[in-house]
N, C-alpha and C positions, 0 to 999 in steps of 0.2 A: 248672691246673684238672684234669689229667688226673690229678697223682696223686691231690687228692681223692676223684675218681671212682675210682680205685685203691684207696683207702683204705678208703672207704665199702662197694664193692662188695666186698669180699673173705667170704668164708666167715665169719671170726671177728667178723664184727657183724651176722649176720643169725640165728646159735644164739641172744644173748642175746634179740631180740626175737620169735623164736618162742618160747623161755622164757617171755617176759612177758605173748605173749597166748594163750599155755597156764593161765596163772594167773589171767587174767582172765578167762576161761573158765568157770572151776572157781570163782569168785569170785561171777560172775553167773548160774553155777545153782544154786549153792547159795543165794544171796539170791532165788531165782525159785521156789525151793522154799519156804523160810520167811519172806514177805514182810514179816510185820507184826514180826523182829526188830530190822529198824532203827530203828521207830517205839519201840518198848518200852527197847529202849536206852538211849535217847536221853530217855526220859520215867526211868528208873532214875538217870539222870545228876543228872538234875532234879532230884528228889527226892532224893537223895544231898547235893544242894549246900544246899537246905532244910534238913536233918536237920543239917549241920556248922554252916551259919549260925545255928540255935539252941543246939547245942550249946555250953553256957559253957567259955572257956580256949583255944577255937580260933582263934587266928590267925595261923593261914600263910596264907604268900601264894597259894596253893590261894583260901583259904575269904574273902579280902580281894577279891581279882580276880573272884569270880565266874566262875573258870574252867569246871566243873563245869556251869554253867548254861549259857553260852554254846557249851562241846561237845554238852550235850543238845540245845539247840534247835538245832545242824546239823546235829548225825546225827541227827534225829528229822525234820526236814523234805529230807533227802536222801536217807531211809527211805520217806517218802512220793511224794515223786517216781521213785524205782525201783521201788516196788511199782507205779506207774501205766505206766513204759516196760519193767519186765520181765514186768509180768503178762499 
């Protein structure tokens, strides 16, 4: 157990996560600054995935799966729940 806590506590794992919540930092002002880009997104996605489903000749498995729709409706409703806790 003690070298875990050796392992753990050392210098070189505590740079990468003040790295990471430097980034998240920078992540969550910037989304606190323009709130309603996750919702537009996410409705872009939408609508993306519309336009291939009519389009004739399309079928990748993109436009089969409904992938497109299913990333818009998370990032569009996880765009709205951060405009609500970052704003």
């Amino acid at each position: 157990m003690g070298v875990l806590l050796d392992v753990v506590g050392t210098q070189e794992s505590i740079v990468p996560v003040s790295r990471m919540n430097r980034l998240i930092d920078r992540i969550a002002d910037f989304l606190a600054a323009k709130p309603g880009l996750l919702p537009i997104v996410g409705l872009g996605l939408i609508i993306l995935n519309f336009l291939l489903q009519i389009y004739p000749g399309s079928s990748y498995w993109v436009v089969d799966s409904n992938l497109l729709l299913h990333l818009g409706l998370v990032i569009g409703f996880l765009g709205f729940l951060l405009i609500r806790a970052l704003g």
